[in-house]
N, C-alpha and C positions, 0 to 999 in steps of 0.2 A: 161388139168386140171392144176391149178394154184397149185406150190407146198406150203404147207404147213408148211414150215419153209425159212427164206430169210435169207442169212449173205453178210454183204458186209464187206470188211475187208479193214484196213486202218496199214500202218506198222510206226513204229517208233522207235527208240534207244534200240537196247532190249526188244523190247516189239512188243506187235501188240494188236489192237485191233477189235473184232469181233462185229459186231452191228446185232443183232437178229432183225428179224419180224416174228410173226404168232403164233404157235403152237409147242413146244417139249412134241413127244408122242413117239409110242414104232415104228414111222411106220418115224419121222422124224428126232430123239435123233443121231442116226448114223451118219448126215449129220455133224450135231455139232460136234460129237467125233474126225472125217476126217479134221474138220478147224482148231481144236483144236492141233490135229496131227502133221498137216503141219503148222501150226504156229511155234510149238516147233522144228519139222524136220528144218526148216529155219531159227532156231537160237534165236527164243523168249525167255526167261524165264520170262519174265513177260506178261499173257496173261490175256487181259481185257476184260470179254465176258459181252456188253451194252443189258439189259432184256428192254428197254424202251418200247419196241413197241412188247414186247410179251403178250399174250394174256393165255397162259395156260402152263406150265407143269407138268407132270407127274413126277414116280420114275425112270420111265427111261432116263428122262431128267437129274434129280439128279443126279442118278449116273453115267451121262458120267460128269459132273461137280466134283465130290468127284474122281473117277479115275485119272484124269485131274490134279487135287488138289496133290493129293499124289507123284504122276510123277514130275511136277513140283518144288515139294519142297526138294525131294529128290535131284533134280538137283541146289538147291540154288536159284530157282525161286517160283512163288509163280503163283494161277489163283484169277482174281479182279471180282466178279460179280457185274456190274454197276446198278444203279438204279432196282435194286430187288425188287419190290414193287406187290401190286395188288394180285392176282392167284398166281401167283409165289411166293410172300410170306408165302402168309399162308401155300403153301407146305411146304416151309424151314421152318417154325415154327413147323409145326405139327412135323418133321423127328426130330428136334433138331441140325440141320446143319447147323442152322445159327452161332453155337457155334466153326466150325469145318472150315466153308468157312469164306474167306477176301469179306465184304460185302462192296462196297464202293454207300451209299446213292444217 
């Protein structure tokens, strides 16, 4: 069975960035939290998670993205959510998170 969420991760100066494909739900949100994890465990503070190619998330996706968020900033970095558009939008619309996360179009 083919999994339901892909991250290929690309690193750079402080930063790294994670490229999504598929679905964050309550059964794949985990996987993200773990990249997200070890990005920061590896010395990132600025962490760029690309939605281009994602197709749905949930609240559970959100909030590994707003935990993420707070951790981060706490430490003088900050999380980029790239091309947020589509599904994924209108969840951060409906929460009001678009007010709270760095949205970069």
């Amino acid at each position: 069975m083919r999994p339901l969420l892909r991250i290929d991760r690309a690193e750079g100066p402080g930063e790294t960035v994670l490229v999504l494909g598929g679905e964050i739900d309550l059964s794949s949100a985990h996987l993200l939290a773990e990249a997200i994890d070890a990005a920061i465990d590896a010395g990132a503070r600025r962490v760029v998670v690309d939605f281009s190619a994602v197709t749905f998330v949930n609240s559970t996706g959100l909030g590994v993205m707003v935990g993420a968020t707070k951790r981060l900033r706490a430490m003088g970095g900050d999380l980029v959510a790239r091309a947020f558009r589509g599904m994924p939008a209108a969840a951060l619309a409906i929460t009001g998170l678009e007010e709270f996360l760095t949205i970069e179009r």
